[in-house]
C-alpha positions, 0 to 999 in steps of 0.5 A: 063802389059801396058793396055790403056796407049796409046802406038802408038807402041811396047816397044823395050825394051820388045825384051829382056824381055826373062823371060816374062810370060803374056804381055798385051798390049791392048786397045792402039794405037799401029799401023802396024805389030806384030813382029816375036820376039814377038810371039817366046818369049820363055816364053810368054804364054799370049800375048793379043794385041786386041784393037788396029791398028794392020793390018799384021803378020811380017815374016812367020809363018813356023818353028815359035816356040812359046809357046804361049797359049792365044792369043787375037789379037780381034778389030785390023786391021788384014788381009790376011790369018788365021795365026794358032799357034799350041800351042795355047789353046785360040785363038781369031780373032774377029772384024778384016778386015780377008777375008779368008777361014778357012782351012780344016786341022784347027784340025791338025793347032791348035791341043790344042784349046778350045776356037777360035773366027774369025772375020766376013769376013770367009767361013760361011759354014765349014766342019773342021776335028778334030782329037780326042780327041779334046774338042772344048768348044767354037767356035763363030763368029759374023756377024755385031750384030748378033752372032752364038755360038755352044759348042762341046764335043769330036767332030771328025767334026765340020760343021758350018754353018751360013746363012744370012736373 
């Protein structure tokens, strides 16, 4: 736990920290891009790194095996594509610079969510699949100040949508 100790980067040493259960590392001013090593942790099931200058994932994110449950990368500088974790239970995306579109297939990407928020720049007119018996709890996205929240129970499809005065 090294929270707002003004870190300009990741700790090398936390490479070989193979037991690390919960790592938080934010409201630093860590810079540039999130490690591969970090994510496939074989323990790590929090990992909360918002409130930095995070712009971009290292490597790919096909045949990645992480455990992670939480992940909070809010207030970064993220862009590009929504990486999707599918172990991942809590996922937060909110008040970064992402521009894409939320995929269809989402359900199938995050199979355990309960909650996920994404930033402002997303398709503000979504149909996602769910596949059941999924149990979405919370689902947000903001725009500048204003917010939009909806709480879903057993839902099978999700439709948000959002419109601008």
């Amino acid at each position: 736990m090294l929270p707002s100790c003004k870190l300009r980067g990741i700790p090398s040493f936390l490479r070989n920290q193979s037991t690390l259960l919960h790592l938080d590392l934010a409201d630093n001013e860590i810079v540039g891009l999130i490690p591969h090593w970090i994510l496939e942790n074989e323990h790590l099931g929090h990992l909360n790194l918002s409130k930095n200058f995070l712009t971009r994932f290292e490597g790919s994110f096909w045949n990645l095996s992480s455990n992670l449950l939480l992940l909070d990368l809010s207030f970064n500088q993220l862009q590009g594509p929504f990486p999707f974790i599918p172990t991942l239970v809590v996922l937060d995306y909110s008040n970064n610079r992402f521009n894409s579109i939320i995929p269809l297939d989402i359900g199938n990407r995050l199979p355990f969510i309960f909650m996920l928020s994404f930033s402002t720049k997303v398709s503000l007119d979504v149909r996602i699949q769910l596949p059941l018996p999924t149990k979405v709890n919370k689902w947000s996205w903001s725009e500048s100040k204003r917010s939009s929240r909806t709480w879903i129970c057993r839902a099978t499809i999700l439709r948000v949508q959002y419109q601008m005065s």
